[in-house]
C-alpha positions in Angstrom: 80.5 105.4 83.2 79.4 105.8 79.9 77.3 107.8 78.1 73.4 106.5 78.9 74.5 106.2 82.4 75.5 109.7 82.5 72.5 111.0 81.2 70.1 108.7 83.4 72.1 110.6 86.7 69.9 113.2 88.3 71.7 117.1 88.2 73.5 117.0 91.6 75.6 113.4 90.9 78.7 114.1 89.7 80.8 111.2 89.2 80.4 108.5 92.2 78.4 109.6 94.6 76.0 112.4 95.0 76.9 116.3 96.5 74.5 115.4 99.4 76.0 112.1 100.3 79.6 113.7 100.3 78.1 116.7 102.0 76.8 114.0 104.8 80.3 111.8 105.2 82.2 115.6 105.7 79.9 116.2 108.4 80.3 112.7 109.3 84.4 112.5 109.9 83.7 116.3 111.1 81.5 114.9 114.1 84.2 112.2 114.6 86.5 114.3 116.6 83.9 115.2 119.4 83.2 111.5 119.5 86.0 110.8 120.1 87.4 112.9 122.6 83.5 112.0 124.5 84.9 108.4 124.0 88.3 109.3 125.4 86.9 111.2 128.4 84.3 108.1 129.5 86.3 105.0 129.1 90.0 105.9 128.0 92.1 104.9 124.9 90.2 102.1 123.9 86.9 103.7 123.5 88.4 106.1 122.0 90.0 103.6 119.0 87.1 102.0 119.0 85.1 105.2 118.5 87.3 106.2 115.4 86.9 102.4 114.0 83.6 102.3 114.1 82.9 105.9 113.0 85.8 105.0 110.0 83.3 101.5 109.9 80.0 104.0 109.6 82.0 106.4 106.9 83.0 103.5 104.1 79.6 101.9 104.5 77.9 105.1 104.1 80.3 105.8 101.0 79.6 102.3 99.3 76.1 102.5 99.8 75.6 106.1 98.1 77.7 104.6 95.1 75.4 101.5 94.8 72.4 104.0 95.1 73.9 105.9 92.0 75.1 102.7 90.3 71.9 101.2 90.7 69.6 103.7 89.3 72.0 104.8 86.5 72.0 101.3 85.0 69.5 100.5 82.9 68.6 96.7 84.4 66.9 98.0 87.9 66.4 94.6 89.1 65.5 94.1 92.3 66.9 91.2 92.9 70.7 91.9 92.1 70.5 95.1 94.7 68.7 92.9 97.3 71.5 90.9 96.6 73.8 93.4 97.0 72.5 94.7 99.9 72.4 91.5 101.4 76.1 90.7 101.0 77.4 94.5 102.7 75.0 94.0 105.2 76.2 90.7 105.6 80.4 92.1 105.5 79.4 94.5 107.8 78.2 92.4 110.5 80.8 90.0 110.5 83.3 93.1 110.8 81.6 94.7 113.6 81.9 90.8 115.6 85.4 90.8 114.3 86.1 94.2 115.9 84.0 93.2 119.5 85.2 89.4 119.6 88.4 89.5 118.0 90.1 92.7 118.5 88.1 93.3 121.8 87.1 96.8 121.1 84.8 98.4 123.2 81.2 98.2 122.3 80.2 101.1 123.7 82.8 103.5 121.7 82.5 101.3 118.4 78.6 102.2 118.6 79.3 105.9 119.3 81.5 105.9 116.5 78.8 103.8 114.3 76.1 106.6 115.3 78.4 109.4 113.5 76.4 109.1 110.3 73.0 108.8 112.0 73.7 112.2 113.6 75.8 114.1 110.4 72.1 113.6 108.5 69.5 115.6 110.8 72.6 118.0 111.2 73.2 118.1 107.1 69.6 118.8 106.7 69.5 121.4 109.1 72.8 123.1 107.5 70.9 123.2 104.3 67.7 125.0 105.4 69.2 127.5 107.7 71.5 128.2 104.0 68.3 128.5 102.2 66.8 130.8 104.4 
């Protein structure tokens, strides 16, 4: 990064992505394991793979999407239009990777969801982390 960049970064960014957002994929793979063994126990070893694929899926998209957060505000063209873009295409990757993984590799939908939903639930939990450390 250079220098204007690293100025135009808010306090709790260092480097790639911010505190918070790595704070969020640790709870995130940290979740994975009940997920899994929940996968495990309901449908067997494919739910369970598929629960870790999809939670895996959940973790890099999470990851690339705090970077382009912090890339995208630290530059100094904010233009719309090349993060739509942006956006657009991952959203675009990920779909055709989550077909791949039902249609192709005939993972389990119901574990690759679970696994997807690892995110959604490390957030409320992060948050809640955070106040009970500020109380």
């Amino acid at each position: 990064m250079h220098a204007a960049a690293l100025k135009a970064l808010p306090p709790p960014v260092s480097g790639i992505v911010p505190i918070g957002a790595r704070r969020i994929a640790f709870v995130a793979a940290l979740l994975m394991v009940p997920a899994t063994i929940a996968g495990y126990s309901i449908g067997g070893s494919l739910t369970a793979a598929s629960v870790v694929f999809g939670g895996a899926t959940a973790l890099v998209n999470f990851w690339f999407l705090a970077r382009l957060v912090v890339v995208t505000t630290s530059s100094e063209d904010l233009s719309t239009g090349k993060l739509v873009f942006k956006l657009m295409g991952k959203l675009a990757a990920l779909g055709v990777l989550i077909a791949l993984a039902i249609f192709a590799m005939q993972l389990d939908a119901f574990g690759l969801l679970l696994g997807l939903g690892v995110v959604f639930a490390a957030v409320p939990l992060n948050l809640f982390t955070n106040w009970l450390a500020a109380r």
